[in-house]
N, CA, C and O atoms as a DFTB+ gen file, in Angstrom:
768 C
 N C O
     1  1     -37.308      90.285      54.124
     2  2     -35.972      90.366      54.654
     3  2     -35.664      89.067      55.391
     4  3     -36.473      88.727      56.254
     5  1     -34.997      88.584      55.249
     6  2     -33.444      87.150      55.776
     7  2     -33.674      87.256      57.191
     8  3     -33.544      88.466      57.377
     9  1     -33.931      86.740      58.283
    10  2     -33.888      86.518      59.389
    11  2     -31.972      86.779      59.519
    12  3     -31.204      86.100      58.837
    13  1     -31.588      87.621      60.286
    14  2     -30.446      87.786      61.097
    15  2     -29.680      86.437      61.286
    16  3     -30.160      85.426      61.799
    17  1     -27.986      86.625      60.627
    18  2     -27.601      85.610      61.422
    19  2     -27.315      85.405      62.729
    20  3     -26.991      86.424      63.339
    21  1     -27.340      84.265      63.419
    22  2     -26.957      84.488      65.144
    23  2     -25.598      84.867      65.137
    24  3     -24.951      85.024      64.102
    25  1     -25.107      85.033      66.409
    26  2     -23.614      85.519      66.628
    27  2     -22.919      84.487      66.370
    28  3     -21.825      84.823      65.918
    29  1     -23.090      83.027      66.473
    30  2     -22.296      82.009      66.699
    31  2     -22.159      81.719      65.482
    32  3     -21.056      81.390      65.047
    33  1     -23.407      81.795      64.591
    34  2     -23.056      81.756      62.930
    35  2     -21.778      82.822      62.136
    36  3     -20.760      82.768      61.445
    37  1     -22.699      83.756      62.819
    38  2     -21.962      85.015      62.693
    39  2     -20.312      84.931      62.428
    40  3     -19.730      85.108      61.358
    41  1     -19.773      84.625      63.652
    42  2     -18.613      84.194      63.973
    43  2     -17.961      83.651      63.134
    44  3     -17.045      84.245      62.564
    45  1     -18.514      81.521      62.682
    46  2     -18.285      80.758      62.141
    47  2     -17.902      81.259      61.264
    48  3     -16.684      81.139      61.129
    49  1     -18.594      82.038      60.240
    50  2     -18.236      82.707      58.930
    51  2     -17.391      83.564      58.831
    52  3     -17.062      83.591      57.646
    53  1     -16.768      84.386      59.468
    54  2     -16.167      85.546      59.887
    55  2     -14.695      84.643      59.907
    56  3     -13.785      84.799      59.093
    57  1     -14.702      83.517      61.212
    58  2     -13.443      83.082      61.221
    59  2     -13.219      82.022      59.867
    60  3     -12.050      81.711      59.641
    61  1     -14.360      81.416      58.899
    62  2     -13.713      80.756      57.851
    63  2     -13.434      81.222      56.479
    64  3     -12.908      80.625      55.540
    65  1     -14.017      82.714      56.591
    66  2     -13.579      83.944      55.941
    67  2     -12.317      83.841      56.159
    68  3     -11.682      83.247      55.287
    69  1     -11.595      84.342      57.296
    70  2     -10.018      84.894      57.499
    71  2      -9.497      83.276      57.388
    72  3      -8.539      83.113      56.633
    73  1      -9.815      82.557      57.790
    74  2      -9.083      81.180      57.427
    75  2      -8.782      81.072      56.185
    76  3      -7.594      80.866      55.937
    77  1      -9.956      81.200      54.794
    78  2      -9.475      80.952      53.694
    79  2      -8.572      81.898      53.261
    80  3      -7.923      81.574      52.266
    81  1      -8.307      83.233      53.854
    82  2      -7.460      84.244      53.419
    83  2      -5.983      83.192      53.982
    84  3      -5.129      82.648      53.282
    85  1      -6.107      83.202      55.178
    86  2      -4.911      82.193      55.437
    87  2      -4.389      81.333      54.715
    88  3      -3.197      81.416      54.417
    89  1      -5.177      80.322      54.284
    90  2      -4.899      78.844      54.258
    91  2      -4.855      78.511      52.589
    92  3      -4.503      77.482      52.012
    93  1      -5.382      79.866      52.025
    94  2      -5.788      79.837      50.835
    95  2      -5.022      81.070      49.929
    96  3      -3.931      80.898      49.386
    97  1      -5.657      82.108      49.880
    98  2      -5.053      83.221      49.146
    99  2      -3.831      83.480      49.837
   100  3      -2.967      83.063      49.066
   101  1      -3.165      84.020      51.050
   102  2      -1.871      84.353      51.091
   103  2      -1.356      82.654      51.604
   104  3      -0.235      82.720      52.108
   105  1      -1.577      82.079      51.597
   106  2      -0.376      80.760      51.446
   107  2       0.242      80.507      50.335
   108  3       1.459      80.543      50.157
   109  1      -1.016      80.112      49.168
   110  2      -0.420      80.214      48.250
   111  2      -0.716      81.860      46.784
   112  3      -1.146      81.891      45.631
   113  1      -0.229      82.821      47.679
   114  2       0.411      84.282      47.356
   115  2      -1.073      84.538      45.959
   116  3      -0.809      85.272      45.007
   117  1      -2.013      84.091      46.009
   118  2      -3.409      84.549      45.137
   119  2      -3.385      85.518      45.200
   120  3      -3.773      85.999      44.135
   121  1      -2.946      86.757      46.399
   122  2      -3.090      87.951      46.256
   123  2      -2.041      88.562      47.003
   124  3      -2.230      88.735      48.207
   125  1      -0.907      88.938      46.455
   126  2       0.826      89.273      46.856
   127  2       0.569      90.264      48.040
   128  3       1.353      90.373      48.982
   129  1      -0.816      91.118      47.893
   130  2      -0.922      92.261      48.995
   131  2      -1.544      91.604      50.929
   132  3      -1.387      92.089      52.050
   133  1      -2.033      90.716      50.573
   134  2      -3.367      90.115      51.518
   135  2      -2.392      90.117      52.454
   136  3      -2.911      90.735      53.384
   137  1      -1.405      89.837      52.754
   138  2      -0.013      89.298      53.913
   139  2      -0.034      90.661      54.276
   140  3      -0.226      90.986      55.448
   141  1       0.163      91.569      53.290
   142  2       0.681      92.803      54.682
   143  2      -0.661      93.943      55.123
   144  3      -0.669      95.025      55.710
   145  1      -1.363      93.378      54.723
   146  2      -2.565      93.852      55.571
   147  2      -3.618      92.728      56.627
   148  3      -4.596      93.069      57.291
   149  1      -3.118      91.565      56.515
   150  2      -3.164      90.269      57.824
   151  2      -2.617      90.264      58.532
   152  3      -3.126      90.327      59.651
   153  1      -1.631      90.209      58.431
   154  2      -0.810      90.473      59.994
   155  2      -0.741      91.794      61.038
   156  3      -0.287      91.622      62.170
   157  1      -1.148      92.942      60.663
   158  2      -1.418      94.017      61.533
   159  2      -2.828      93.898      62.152
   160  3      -3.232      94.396      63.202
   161  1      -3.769      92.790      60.881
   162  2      -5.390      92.702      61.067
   163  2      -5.912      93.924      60.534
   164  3      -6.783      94.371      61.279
   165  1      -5.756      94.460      59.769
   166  2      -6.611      95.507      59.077
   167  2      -7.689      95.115      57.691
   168  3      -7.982      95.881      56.773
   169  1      -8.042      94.018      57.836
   170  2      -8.836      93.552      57.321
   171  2      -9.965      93.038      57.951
   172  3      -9.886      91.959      58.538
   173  1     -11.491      93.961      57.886
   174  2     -12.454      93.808      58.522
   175  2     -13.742      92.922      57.391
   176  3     -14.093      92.974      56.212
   177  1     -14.066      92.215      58.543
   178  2     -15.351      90.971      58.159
   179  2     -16.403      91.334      58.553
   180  3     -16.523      91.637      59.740
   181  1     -17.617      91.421      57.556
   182  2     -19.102      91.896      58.188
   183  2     -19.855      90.691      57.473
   184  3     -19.466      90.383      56.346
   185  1     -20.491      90.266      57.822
   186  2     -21.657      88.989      57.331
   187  2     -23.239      89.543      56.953
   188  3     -23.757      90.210      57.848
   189  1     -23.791      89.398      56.110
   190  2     -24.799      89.885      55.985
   191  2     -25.803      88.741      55.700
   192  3     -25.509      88.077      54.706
   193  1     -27.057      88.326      56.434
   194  2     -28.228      87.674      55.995
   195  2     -29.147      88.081      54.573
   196  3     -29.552      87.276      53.734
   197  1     -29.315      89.359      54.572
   198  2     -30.234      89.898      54.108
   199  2     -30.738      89.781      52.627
   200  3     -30.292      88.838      51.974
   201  1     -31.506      90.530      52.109
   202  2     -31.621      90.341      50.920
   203  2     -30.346      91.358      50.147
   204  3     -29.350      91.925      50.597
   205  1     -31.094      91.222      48.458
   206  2     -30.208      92.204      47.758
   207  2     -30.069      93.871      48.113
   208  3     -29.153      94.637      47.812
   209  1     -31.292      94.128      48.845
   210  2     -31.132      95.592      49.370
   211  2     -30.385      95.835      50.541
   212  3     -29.741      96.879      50.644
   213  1     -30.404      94.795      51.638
   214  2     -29.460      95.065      52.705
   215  2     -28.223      94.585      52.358
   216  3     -27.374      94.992      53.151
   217  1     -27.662      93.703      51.272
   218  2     -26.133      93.860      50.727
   219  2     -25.721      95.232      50.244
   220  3     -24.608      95.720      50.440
   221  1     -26.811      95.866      49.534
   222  2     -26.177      97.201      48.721
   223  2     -26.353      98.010      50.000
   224  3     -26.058      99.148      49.634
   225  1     -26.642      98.066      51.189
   226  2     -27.046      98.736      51.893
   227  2     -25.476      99.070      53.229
   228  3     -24.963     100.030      53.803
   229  1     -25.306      97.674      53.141
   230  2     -24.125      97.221      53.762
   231  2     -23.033      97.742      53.058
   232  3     -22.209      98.503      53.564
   233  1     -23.001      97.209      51.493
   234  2     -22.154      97.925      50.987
   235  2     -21.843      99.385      51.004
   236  3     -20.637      99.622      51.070
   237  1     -22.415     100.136      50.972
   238  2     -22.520     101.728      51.484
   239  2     -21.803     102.035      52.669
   240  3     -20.873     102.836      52.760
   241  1     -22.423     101.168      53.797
   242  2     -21.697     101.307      54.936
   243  2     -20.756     101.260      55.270
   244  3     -20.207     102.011      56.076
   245  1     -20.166      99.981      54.501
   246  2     -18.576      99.747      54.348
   247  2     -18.006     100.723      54.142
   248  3     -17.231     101.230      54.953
   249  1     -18.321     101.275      52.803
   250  2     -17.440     101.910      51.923
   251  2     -17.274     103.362      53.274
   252  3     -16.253     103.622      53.910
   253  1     -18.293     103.900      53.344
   254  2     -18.211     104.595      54.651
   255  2     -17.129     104.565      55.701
   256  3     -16.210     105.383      55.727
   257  1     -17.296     103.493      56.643
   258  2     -16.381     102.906      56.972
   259  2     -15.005     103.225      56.966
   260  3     -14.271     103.674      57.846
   261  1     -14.750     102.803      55.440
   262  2     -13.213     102.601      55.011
   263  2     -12.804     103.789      54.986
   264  3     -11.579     103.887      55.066
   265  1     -13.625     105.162      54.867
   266  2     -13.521     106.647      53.870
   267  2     -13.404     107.228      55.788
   268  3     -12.683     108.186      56.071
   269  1     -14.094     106.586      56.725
   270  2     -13.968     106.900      57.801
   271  2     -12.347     106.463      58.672
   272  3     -11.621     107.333      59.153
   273  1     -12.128     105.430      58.708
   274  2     -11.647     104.593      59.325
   275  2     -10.227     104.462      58.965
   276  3     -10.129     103.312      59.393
   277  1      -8.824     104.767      58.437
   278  2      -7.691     104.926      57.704
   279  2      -7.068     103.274      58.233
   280  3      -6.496     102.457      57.513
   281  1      -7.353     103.157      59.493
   282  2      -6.848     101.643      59.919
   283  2      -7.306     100.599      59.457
   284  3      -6.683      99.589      59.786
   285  1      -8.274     100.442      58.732
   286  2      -9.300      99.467      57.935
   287  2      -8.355      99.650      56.619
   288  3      -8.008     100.740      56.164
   289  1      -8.083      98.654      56.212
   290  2      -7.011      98.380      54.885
   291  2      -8.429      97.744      53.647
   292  3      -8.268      97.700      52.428
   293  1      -9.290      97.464      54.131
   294  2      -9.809      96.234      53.076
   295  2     -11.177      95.705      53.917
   296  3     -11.163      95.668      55.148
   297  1     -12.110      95.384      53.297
   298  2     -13.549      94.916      53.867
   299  2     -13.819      93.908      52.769
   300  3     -13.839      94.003      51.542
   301  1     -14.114      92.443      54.013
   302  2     -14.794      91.500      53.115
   303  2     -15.850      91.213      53.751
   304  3     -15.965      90.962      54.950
   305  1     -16.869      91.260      52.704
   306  2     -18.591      91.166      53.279
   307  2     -19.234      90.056      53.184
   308  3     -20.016      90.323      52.271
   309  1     -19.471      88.887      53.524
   310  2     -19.897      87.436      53.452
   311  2     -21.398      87.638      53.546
   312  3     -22.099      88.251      54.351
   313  1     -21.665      86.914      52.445
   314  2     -23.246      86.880      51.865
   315  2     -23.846      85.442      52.535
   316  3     -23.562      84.322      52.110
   317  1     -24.859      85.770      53.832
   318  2     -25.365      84.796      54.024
   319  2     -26.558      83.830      53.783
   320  3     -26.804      82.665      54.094
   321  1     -27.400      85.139      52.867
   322  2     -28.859      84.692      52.139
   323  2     -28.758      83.523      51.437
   324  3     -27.642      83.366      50.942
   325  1     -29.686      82.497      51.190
   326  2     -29.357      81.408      50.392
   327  2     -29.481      81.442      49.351
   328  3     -28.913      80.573      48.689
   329  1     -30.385      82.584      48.593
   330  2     -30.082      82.968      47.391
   331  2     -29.163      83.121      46.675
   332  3     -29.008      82.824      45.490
   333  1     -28.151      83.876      47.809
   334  2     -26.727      84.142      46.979
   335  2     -26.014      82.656      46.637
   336  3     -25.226      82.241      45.788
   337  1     -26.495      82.283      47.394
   338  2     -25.375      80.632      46.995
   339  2     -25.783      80.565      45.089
   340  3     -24.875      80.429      44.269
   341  1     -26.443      80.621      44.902
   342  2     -26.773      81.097      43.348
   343  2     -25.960      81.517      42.667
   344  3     -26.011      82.741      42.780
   345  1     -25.053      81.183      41.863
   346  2     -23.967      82.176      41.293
   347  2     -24.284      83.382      40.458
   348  3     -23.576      84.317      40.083
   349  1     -25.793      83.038      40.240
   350  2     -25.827      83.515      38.540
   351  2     -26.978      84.949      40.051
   352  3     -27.003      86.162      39.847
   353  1     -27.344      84.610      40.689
   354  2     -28.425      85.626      41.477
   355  2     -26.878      86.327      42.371
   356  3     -27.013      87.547      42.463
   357  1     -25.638      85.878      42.952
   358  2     -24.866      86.742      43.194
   359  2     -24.276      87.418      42.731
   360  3     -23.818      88.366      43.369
   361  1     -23.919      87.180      40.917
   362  2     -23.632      88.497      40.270
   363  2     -24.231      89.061      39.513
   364  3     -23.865      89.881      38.671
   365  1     -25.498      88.551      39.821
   366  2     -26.900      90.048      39.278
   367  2     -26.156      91.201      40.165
   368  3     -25.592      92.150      39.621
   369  1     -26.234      90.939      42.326
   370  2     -26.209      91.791      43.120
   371  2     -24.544      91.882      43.191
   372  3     -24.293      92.607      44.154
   373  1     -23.470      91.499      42.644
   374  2     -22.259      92.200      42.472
   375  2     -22.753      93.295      41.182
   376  3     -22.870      94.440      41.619
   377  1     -22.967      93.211      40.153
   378  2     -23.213      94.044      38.874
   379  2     -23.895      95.197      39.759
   380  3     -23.460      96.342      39.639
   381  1     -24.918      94.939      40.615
   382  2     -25.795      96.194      40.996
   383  2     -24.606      97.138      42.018
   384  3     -24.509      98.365      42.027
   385  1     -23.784      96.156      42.832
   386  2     -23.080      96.918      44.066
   387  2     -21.869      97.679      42.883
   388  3     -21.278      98.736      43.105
   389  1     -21.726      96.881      41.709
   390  2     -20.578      97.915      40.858
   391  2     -20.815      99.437      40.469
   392  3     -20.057     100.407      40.493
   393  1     -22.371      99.264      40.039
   394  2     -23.150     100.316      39.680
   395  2     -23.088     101.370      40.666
   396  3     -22.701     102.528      40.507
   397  1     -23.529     100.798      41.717
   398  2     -23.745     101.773      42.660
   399  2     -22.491     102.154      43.207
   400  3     -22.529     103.264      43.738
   401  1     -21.021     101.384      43.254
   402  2     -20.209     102.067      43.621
   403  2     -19.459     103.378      42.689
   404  3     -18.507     103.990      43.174
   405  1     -20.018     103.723      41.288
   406  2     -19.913     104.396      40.466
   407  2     -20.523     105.428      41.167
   408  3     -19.919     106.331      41.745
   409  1     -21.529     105.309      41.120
   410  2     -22.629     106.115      41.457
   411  2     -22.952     106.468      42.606
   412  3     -24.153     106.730      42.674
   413  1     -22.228     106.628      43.839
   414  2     -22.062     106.794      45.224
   415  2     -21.300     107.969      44.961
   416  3     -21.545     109.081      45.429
   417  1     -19.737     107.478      43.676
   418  2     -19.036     108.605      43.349
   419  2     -17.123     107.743      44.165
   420  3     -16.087     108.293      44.537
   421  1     -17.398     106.793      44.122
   422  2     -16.397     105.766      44.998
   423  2     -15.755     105.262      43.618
   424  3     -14.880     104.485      44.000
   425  1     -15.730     105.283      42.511
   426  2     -14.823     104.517      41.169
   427  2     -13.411     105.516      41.466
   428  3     -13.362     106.705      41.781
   429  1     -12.569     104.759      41.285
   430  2     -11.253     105.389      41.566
   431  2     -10.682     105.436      43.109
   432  3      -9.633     105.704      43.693
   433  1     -11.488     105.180      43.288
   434  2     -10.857     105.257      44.894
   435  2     -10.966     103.791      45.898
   436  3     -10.221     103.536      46.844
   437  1     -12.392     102.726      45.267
   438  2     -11.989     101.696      45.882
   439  2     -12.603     100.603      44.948
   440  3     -13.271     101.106      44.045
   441  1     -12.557      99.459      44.933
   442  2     -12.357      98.442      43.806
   443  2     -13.442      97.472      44.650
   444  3     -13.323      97.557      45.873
   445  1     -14.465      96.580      44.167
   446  2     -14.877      95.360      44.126
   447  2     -14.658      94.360      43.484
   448  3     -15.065      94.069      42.360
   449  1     -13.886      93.692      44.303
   450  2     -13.537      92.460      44.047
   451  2     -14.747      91.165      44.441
   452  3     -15.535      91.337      45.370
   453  1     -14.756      89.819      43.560
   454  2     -15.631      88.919      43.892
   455  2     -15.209      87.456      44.164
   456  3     -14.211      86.938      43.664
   457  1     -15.937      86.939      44.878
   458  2     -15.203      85.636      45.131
   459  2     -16.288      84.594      45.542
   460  3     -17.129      85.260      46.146
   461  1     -16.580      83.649      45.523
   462  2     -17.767      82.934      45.321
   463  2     -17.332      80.999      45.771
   464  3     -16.299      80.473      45.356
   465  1     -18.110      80.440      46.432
   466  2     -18.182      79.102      46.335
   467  2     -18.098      78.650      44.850
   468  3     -17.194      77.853      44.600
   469  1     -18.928      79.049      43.793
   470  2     -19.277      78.301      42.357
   471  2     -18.595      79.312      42.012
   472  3     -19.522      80.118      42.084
   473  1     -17.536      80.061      41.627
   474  2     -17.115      81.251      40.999
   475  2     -16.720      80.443      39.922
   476  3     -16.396      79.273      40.129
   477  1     -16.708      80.990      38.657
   478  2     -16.829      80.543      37.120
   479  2     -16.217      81.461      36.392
   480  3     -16.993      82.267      35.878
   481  1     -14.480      81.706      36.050
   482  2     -14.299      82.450      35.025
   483  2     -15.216      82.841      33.600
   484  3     -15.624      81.862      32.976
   485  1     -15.508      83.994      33.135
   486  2     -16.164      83.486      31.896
   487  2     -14.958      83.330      30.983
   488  3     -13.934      84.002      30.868
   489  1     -15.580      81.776      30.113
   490  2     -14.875      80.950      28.876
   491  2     -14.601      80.079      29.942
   492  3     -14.245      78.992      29.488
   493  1     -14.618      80.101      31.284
   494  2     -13.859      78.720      32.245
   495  2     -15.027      78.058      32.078
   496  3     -16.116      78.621      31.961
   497  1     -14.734      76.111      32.050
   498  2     -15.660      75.476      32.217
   499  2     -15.914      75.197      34.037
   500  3     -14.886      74.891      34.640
   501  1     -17.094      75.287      34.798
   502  2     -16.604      74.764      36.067
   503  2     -15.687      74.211      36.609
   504  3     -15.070      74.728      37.540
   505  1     -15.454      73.174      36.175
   506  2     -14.313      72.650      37.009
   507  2     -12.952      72.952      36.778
   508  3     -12.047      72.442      37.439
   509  1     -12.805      73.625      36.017
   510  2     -11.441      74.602      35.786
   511  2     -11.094      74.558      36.779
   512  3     -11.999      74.704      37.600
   513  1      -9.138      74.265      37.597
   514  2      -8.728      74.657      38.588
   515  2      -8.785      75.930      38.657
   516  3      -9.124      76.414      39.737
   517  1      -8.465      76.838      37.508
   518  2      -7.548      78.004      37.968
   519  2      -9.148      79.213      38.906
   520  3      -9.143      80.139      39.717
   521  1     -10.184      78.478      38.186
   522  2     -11.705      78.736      39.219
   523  2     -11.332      78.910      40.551
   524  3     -11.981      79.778      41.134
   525  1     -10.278      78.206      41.355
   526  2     -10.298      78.280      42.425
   527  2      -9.679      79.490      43.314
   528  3      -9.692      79.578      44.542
   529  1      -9.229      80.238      42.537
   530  2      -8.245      81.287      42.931
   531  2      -9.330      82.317      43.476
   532  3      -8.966      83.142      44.314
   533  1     -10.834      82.298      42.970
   534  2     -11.808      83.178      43.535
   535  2     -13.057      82.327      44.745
   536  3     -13.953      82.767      45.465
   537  1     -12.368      80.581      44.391
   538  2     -13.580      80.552      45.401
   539  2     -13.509      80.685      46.554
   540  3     -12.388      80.584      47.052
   541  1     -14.561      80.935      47.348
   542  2     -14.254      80.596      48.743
   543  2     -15.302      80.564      49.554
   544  3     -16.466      80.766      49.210
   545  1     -14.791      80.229      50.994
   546  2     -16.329      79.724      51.521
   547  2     -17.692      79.852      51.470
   548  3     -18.484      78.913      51.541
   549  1     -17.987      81.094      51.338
   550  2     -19.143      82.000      51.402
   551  2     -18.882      82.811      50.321
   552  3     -17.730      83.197      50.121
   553  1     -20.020      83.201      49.414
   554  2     -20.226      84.393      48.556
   555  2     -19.752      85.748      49.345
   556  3     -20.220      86.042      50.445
   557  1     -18.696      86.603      48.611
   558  2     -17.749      87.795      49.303
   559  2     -17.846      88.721      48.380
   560  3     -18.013      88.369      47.212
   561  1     -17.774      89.892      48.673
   562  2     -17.852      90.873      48.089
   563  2     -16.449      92.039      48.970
   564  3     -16.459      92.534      50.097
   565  1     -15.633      92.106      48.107
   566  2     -14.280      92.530      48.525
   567  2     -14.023      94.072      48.360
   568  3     -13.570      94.446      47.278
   569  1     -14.232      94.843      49.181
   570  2     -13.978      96.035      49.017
   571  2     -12.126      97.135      49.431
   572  3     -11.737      97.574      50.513
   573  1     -11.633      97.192      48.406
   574  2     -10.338      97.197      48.077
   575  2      -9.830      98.801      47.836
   576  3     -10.015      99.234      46.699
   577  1      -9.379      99.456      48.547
   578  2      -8.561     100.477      48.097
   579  2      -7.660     100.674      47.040
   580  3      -6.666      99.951      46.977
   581  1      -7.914     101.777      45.978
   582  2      -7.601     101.415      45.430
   583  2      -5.678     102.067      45.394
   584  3      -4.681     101.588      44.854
   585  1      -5.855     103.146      46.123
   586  2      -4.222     103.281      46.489
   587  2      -3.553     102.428      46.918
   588  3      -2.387     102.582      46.556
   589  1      -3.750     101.294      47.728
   590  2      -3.499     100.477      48.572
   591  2      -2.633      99.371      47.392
   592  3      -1.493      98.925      47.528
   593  1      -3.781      99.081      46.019
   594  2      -3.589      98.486      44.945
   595  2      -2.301      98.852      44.412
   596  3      -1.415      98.005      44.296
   597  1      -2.124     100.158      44.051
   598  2      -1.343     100.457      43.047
   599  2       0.184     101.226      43.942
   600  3       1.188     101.611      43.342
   601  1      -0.030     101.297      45.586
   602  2       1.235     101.107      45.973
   603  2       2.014     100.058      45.985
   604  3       3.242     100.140      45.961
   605  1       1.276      98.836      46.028
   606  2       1.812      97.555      45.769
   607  2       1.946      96.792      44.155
   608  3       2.267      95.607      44.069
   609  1       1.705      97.501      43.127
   610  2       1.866      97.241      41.982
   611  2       2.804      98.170      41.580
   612  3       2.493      99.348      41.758
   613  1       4.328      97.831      40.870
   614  2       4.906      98.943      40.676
   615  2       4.826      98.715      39.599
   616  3       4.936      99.808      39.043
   617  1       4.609      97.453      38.377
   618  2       4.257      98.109      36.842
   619  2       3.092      97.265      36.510
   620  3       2.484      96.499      37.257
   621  1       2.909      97.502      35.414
   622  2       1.684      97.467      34.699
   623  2       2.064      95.866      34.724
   624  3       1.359      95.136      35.421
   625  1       3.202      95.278      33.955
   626  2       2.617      93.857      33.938
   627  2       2.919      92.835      35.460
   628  3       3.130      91.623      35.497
   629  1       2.875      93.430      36.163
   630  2       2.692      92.964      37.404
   631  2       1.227      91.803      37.482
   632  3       1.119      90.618      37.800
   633  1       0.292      92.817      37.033
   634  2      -1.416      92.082      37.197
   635  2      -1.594      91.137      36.627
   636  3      -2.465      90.290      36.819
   637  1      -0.422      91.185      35.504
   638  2      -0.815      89.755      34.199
   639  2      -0.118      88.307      35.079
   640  3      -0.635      87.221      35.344
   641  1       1.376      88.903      35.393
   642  2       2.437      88.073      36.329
   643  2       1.502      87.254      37.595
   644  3       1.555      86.045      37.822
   645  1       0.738      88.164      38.254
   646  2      -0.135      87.350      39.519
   647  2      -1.307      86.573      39.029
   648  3      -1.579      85.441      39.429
   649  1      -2.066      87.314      38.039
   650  2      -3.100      86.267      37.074
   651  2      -2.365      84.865      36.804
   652  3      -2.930      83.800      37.053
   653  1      -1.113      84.933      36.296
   654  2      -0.499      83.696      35.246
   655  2      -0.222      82.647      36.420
   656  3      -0.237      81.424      36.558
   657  1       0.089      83.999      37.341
   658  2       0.947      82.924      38.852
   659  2      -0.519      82.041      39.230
   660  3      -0.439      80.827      39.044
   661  1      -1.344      82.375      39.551
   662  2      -2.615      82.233      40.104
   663  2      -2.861      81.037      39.230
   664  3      -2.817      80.000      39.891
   665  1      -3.104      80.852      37.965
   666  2      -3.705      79.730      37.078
   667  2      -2.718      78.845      37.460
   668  3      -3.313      77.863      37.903
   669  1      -1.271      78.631      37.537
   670  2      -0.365      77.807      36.953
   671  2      -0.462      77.135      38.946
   672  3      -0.620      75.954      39.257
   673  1      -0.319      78.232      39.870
   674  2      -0.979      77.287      40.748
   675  2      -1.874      76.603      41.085
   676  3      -1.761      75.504      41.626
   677  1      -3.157      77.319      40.733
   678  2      -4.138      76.458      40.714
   679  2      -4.609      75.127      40.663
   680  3      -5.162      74.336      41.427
   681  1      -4.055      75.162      39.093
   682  2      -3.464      73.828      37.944
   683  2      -2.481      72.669      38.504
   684  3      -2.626      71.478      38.230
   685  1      -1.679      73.083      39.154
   686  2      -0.505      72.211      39.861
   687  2      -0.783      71.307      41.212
   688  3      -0.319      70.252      41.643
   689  1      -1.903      72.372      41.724
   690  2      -2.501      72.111      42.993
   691  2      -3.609      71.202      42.846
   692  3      -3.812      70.292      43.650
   693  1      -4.626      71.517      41.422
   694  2      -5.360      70.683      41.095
   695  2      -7.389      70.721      41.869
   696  3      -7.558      70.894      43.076
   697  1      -7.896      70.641      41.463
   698  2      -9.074      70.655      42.133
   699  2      -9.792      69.678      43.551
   700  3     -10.640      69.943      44.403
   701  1      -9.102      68.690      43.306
   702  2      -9.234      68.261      44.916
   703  2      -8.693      68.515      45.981
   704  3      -9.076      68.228      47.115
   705  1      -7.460      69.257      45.538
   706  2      -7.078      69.790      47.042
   707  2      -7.416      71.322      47.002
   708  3      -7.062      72.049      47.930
   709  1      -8.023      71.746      46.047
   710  2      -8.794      72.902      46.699
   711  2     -10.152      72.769      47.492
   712  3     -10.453      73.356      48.532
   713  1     -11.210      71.500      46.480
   714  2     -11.947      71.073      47.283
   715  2     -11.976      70.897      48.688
   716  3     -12.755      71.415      49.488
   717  1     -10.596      69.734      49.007
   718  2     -10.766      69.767      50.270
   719  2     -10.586      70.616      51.582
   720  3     -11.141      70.540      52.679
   721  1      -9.488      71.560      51.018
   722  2      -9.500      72.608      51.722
   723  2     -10.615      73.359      52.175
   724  3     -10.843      73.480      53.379
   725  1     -11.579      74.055      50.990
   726  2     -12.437      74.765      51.402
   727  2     -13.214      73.431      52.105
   728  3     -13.817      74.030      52.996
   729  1     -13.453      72.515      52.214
   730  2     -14.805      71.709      52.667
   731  2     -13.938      71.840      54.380
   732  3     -14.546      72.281      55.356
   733  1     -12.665      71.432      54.442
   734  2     -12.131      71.802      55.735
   735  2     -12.328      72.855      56.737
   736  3     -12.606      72.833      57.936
   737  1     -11.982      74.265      55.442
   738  2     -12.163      75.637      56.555
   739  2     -13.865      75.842      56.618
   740  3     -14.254      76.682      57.430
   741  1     -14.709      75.256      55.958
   742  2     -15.933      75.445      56.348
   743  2     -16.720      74.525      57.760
   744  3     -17.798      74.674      58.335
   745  1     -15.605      73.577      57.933
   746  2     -15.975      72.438      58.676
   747  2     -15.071      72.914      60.291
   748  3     -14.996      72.206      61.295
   749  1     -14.600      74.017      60.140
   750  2     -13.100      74.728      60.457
   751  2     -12.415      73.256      61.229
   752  3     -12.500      72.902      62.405
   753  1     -11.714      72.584      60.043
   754  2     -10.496      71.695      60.469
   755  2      -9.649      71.886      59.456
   756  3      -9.987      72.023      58.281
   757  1      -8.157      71.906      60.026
   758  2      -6.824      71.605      59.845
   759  2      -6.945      71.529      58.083
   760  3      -7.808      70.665      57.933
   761  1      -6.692      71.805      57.251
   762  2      -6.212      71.539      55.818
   763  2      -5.249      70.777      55.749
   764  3      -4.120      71.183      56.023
   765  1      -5.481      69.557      55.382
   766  2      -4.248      68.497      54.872
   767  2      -3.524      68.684      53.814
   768  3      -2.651      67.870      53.512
């Protein structure tokens, strides 16, 4: 087991978590819902050191949590093991937390979402901009209601409309200024 992060780490990650939600996904609208569950703050941050068993372990808890908690809109879980920096070893342990959210008996009711430093559409080559729409500071594991989803989707091609929106910004925006952004909120300074 991962030695514990300290609080001050702790923190760091926590606030460049909600920064990239800021500065990143609801600035430029990556996710049309993220705004009205930021500004009340119903979006809770937990950081985890551990290995792959205390992520799925965490994950449980969350989900708990959320099934507890009605004021909790959304849980993002920041992977601090250095393993996970691994893309290909963080979605071994997303594939396992999918499984198990089947199998808890949680499908239909709340959604994992993923988001990653190296995140890699498959058919995307790395450096694909539109890659950037999932990266972000720290390896995340996004736990999403799924009512929450589909009160804010009123039709079906809504999902394609925010996908298309998502690439064509991406693309426009270009990969160095996503670069620098994230190298900013990890550094936590100002985004130029």
């Amino acid at each position: 087991m991962a030695e514990p992060t300290s609080p001050l780490c702790e923190q760091h990650v926590i606030d460049a978590t909600l920064k990239w939600v800021d500065d990143i996904v609801i600035k430029h609208n990556f996710c049309p819902f993220a705004r009205y569950v930021r500004t009340p703050n119903q979006i809770r941050c937990k950081v985890i050191a551990g290995d792959a068993g205390d992520v799925i372990q965490s994950l449980y808890d969350e989900l708990r949590h959320l099934e507890e908690n009605e004021s909790t809109a959304t849980t993002l879980i920041a992977l601090t093991n250095p393993s996970l920096a691994d893309f290909e070893e963080y979605l071994d342990v997303l594939a396992i937390g999918d499984n198990m959210l089947h199998d808890w008996g949680y499908s239909g009711t709340y959604q994992l979402a993923s988001f990653h430093p190296d995140y890699v559409f498959d058919g995307s080559d790395f450096n694909d901009a539109e890659n950037y729409t999932n990266r972000s500071p720290y390896p995340l594991l996004h736990l999403i209601r799924e009512a929450h989803i589909t009160r804010y989707m009123k039709k079906e091609e809504d999902a394609e409309k925010i996908f298309s929106h998502n690439i064509e910004k991406a693309q426009a925006l270009g990969c160095p200024y996503f670069e620098n952004a994230l190298e900013a909120i990890k550094k936590d300074k100002p985004a130029q």
